[in-house]
KEBARO-197500 format. One record per atom (N, C-alpha, C): atom name; residue number from 1; x, y, z; residue in one letter. Coordinates in nm, 2 decimals, padded with zeros to 4 digits. Atoms other than C-alpha are relative to their C-alpha. Example, Ala and Ser with C-alpha at 12.3 -4.5 7.8 and 13.67 -1.06 7.14 Angstrom:
site N	pos 1	xx 00.09	yy -00.12	zz 00.00	code a
site CA	pos 1	xx 01.23	yy -00.45	zz 00.78	code a
site C	pos 1	xx 00.09	yy 00.12	zz 00.00	code a
site N	pos 2	xx -00.09	yy -00.11	zz 00.00	code s
site CA	pos 2	xx 01.37	yy -00.11	zz 00.71	code s
site C	pos 2	xx -00.08	yy 00.11	zz 00.08	code s
END
This chain:
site N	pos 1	xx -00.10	yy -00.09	zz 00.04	code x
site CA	pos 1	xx 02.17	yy -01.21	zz -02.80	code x
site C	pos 1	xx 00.07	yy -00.06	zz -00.12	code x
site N	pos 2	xx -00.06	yy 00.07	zz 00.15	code x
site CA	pos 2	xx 02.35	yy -01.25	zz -03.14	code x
site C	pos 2	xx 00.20	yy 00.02	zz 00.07	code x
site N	pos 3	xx -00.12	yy 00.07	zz -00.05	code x
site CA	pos 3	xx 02.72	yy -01.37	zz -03.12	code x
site C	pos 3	xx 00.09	yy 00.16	zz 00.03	code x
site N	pos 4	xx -00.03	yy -00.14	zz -00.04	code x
site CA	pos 4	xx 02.82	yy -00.96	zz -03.08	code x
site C	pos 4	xx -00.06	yy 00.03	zz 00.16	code x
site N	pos 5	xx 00.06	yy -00.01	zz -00.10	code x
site CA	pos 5	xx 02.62	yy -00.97	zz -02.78	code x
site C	pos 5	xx -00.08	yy 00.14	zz -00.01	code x
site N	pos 6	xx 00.05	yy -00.12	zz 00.06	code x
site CA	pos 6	xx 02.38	yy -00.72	zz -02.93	code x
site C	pos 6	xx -00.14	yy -00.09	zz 00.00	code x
site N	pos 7	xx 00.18	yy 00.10	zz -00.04	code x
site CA	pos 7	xx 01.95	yy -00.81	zz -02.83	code x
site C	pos 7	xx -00.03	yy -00.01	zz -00.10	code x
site N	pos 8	xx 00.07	yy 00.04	zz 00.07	code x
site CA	pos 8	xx 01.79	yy -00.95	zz -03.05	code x
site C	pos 8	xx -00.14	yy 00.08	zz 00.00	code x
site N	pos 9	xx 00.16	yy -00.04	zz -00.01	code x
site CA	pos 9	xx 01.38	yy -00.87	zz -03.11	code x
site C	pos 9	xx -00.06	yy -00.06	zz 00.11	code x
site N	pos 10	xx -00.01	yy 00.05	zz -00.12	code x
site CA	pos 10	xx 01.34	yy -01.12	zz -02.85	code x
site C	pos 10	xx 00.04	yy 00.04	zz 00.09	code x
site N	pos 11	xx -00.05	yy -00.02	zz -00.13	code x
site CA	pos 11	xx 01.52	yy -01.04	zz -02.59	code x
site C	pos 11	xx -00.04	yy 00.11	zz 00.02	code x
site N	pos 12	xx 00.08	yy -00.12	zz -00.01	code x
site CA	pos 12	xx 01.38	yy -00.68	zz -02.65	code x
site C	pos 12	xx -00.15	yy -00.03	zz 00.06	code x
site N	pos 13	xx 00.10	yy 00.01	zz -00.09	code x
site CA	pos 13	xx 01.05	yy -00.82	zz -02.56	code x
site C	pos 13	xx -00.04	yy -00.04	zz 00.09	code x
site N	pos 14	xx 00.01	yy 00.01	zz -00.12	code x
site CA	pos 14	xx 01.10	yy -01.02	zz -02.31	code x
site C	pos 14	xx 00.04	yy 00.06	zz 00.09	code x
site N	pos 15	xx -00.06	yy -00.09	zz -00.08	code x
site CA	pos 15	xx 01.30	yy -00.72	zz -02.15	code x
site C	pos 15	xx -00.14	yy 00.04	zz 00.05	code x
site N	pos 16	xx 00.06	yy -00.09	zz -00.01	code x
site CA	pos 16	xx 00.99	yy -00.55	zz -02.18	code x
site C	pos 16	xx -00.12	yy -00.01	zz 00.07	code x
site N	pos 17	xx 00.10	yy 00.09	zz -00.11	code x
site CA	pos 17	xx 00.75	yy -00.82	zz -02.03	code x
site C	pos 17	xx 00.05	yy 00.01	zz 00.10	code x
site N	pos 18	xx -00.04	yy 00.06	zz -00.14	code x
site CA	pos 18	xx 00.98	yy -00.86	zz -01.72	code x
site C	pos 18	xx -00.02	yy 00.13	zz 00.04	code x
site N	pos 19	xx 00.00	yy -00.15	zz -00.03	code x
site CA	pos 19	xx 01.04	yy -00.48	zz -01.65	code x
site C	pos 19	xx -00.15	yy 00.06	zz 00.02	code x
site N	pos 20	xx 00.12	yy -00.09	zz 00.03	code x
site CA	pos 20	xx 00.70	yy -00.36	zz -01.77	code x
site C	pos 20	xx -00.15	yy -00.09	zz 00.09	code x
site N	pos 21	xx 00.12	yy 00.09	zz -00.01	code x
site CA	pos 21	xx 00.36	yy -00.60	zz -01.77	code x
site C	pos 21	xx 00.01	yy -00.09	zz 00.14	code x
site N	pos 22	xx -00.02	yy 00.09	zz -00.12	code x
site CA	pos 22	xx 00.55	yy -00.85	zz -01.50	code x
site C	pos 22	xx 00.01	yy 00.07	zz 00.13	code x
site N	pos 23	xx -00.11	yy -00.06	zz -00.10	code x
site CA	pos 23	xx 00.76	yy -00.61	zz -01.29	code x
site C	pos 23	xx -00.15	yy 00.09	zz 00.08	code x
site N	pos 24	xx 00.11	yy -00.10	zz -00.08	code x
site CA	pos 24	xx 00.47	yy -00.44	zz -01.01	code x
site C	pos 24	xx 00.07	yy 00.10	zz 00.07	code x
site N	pos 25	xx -00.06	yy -00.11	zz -00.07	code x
site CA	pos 25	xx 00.56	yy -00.13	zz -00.89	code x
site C	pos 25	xx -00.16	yy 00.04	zz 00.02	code x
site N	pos 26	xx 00.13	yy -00.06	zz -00.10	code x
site CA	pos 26	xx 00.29	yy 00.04	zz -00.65	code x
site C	pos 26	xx 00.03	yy 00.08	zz 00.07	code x
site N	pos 27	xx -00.02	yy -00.10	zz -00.10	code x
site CA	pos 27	xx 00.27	yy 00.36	zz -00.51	code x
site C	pos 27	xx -00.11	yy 00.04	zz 00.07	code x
site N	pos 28	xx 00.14	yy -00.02	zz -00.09	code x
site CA	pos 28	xx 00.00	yy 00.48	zz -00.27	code x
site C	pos 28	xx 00.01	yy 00.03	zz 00.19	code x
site N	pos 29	xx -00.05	yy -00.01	zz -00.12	code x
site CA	pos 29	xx -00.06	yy 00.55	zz 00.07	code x
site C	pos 29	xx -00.05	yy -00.07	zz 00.13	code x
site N	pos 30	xx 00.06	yy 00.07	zz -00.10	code x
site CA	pos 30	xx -00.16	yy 00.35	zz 00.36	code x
site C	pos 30	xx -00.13	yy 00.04	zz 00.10	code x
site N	pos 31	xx 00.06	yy -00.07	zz -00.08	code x
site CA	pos 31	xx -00.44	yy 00.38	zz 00.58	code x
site C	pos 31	xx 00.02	yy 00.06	zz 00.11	code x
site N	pos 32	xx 00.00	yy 00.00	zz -00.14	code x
site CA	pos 32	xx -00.49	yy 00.51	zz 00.94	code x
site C	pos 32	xx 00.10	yy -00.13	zz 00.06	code x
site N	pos 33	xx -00.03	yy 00.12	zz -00.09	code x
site CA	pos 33	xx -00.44	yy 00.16	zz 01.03	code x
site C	pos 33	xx 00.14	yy -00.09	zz -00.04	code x
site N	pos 34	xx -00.12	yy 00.02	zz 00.05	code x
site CA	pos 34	xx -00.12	yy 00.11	zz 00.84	code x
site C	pos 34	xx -00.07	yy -00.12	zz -00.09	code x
site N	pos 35	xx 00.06	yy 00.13	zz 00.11	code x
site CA	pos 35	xx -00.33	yy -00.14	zz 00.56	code x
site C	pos 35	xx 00.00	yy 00.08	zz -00.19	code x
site N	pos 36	xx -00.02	yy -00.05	zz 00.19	code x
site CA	pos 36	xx -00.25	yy -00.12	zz 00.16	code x
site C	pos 36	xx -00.03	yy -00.11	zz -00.08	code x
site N	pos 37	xx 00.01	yy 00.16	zz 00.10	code x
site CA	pos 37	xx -00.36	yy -00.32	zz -00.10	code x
site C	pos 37	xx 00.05	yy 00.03	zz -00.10	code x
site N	pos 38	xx -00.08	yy 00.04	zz 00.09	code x
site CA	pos 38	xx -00.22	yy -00.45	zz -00.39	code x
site C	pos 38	xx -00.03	yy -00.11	zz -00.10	code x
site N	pos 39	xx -00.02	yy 00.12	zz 00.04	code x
site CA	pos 39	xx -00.26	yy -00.67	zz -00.65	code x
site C	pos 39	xx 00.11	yy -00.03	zz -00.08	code x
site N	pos 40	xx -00.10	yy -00.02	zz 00.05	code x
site CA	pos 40	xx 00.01	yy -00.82	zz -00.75	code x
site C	pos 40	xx 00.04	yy -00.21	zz -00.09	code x
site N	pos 41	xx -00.03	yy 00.15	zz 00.09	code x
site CA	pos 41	xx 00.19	yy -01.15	zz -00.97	code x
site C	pos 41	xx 00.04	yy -00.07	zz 00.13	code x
site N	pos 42	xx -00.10	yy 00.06	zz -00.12	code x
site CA	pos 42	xx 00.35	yy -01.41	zz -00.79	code x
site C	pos 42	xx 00.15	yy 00.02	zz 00.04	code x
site N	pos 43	xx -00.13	yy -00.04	zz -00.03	code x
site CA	pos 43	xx 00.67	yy -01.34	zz -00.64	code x
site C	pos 43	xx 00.06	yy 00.02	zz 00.10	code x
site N	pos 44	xx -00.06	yy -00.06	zz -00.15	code x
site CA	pos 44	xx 00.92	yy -01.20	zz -00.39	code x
site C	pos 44	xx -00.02	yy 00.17	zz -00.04	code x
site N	pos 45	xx -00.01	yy -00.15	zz -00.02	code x
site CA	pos 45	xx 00.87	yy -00.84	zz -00.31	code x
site C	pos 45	xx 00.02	yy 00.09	zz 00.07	code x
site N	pos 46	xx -00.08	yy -00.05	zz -00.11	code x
site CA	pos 46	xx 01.06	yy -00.57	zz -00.15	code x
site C	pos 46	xx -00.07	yy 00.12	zz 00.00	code x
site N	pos 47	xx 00.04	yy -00.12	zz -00.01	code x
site CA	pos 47	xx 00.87	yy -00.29	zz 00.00	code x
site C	pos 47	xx 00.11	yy 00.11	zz 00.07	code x
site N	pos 48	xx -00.05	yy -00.10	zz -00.09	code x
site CA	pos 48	xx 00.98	yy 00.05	zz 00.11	code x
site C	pos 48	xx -00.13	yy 00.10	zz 00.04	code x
site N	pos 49	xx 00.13	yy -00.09	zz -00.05	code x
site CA	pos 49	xx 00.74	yy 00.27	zz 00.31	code x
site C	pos 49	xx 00.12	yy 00.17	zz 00.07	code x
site N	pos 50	xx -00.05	yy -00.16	zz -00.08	code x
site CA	pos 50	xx 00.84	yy 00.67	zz 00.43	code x
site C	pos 50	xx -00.12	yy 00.02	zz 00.09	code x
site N	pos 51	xx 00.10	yy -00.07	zz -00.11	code x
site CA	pos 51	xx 00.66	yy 00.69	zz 00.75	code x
site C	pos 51	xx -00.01	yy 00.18	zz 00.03	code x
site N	pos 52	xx 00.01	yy -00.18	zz -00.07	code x
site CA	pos 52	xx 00.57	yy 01.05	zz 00.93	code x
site C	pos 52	xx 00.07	yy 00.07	zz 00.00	code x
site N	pos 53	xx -00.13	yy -00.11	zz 00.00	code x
site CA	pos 53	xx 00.90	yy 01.15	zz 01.00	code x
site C	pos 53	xx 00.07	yy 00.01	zz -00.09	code x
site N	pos 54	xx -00.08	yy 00.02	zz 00.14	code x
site CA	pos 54	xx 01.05	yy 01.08	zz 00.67	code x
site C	pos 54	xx 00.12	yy -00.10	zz -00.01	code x
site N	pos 55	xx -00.11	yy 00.08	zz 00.02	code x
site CA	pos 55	xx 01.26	yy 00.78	zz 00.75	code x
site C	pos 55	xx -00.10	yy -00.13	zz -00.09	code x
site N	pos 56	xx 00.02	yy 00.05	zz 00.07	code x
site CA	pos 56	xx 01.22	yy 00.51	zz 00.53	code x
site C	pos 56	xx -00.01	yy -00.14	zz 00.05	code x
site N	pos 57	xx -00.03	yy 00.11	zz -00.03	code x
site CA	pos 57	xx 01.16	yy 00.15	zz 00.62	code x
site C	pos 57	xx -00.01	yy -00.11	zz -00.11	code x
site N	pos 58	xx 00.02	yy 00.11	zz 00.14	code x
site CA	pos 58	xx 01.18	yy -00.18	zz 00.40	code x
site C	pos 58	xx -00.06	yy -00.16	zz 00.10	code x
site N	pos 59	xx 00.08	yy 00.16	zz -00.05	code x
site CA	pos 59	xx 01.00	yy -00.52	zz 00.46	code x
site C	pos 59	xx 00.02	yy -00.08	zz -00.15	code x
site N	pos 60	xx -00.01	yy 00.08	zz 00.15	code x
site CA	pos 60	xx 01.02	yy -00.87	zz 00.21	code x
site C	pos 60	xx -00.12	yy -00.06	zz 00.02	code x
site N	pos 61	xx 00.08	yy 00.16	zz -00.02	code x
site CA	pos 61	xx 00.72	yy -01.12	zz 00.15	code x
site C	pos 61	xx -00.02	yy -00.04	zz -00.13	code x
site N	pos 62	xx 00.00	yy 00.06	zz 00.09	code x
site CA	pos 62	xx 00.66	yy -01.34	zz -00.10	code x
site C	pos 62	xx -00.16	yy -00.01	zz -00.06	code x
site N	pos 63	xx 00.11	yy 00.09	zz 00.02	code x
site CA	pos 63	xx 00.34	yy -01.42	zz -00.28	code x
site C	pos 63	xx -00.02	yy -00.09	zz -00.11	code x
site N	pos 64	xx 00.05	yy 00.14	zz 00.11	code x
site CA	pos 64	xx 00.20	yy -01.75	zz -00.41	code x
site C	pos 64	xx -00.09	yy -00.04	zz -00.02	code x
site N	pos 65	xx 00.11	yy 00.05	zz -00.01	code x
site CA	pos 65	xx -00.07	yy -01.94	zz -00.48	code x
site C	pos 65	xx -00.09	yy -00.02	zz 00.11	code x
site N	pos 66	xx 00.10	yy 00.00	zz -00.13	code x
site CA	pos 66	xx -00.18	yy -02.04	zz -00.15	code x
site C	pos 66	xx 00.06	yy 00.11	zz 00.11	code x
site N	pos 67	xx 00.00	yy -00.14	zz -00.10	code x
site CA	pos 67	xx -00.07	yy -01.69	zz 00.03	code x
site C	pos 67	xx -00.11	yy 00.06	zz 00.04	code x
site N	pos 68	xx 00.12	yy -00.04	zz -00.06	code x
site CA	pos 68	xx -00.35	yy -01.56	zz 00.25	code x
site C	pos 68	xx -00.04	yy 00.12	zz -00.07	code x
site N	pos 69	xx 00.03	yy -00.16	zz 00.06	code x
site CA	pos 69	xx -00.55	yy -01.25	zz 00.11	code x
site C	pos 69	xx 00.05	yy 00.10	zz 00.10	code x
site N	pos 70	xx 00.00	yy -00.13	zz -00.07	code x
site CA	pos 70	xx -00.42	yy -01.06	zz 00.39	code x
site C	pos 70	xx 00.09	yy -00.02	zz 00.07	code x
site N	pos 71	xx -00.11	yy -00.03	zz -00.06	code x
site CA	pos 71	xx -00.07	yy -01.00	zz 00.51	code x
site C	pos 71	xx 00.07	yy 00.07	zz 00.11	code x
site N	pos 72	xx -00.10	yy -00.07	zz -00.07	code x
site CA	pos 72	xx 00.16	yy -00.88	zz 00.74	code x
site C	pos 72	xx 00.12	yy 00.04	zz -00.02	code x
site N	pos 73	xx -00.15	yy -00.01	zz 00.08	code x
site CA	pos 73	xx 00.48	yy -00.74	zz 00.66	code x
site C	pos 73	xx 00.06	yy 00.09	zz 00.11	code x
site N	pos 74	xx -00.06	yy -00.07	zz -00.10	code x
site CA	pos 74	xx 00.72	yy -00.67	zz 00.91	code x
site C	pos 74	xx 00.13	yy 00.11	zz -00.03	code x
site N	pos 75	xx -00.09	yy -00.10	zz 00.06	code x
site CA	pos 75	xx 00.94	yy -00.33	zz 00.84	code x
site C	pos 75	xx 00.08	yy 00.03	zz 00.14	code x
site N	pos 76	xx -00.11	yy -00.03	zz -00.03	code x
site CA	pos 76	xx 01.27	yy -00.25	zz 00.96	code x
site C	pos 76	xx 00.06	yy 00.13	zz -00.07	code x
site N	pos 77	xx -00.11	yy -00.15	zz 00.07	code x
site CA	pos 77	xx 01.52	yy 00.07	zz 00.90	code x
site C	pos 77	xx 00.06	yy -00.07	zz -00.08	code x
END
């Protein structure tokens, strides 16, 4: 930011890496068996799912390097 606090060309692009190219947003629908895949960067990430009836639930997990290919994610209201 310049001494105005006004972005720079930089800070525009790295806005645009975090938000855009970094930032995973996924939409889709789960199976039968309640299974979704994903590929995704490393990170923490906060789901939300709308089951059957239309309520919404949210789950967190993180992934890293040594995170298993295959998750569980426990959802709450």
């Amino acid at each position: 930011l310049t001494k105005e606090m006004r972005p720079k060309p930089a800070y525009r692009e790295l806005k645009r890496l975090i938000r855009g190219a970094w930032w995973s947003r996924v939409d889709g629908m789960a199976t039968a068996d309640g299974r979704f895949k994903l590929r995704g960067h490393h990170g923490k990430y906060l789901v939300r799912v709308r089951d059957a009836t239309g309520q919404t639930l949210v789950g967190e997990f993180t992934l890293a390097r040594d995170t298993p290919a295959e998750l569980v994610v426990k959802l709450h209201p």
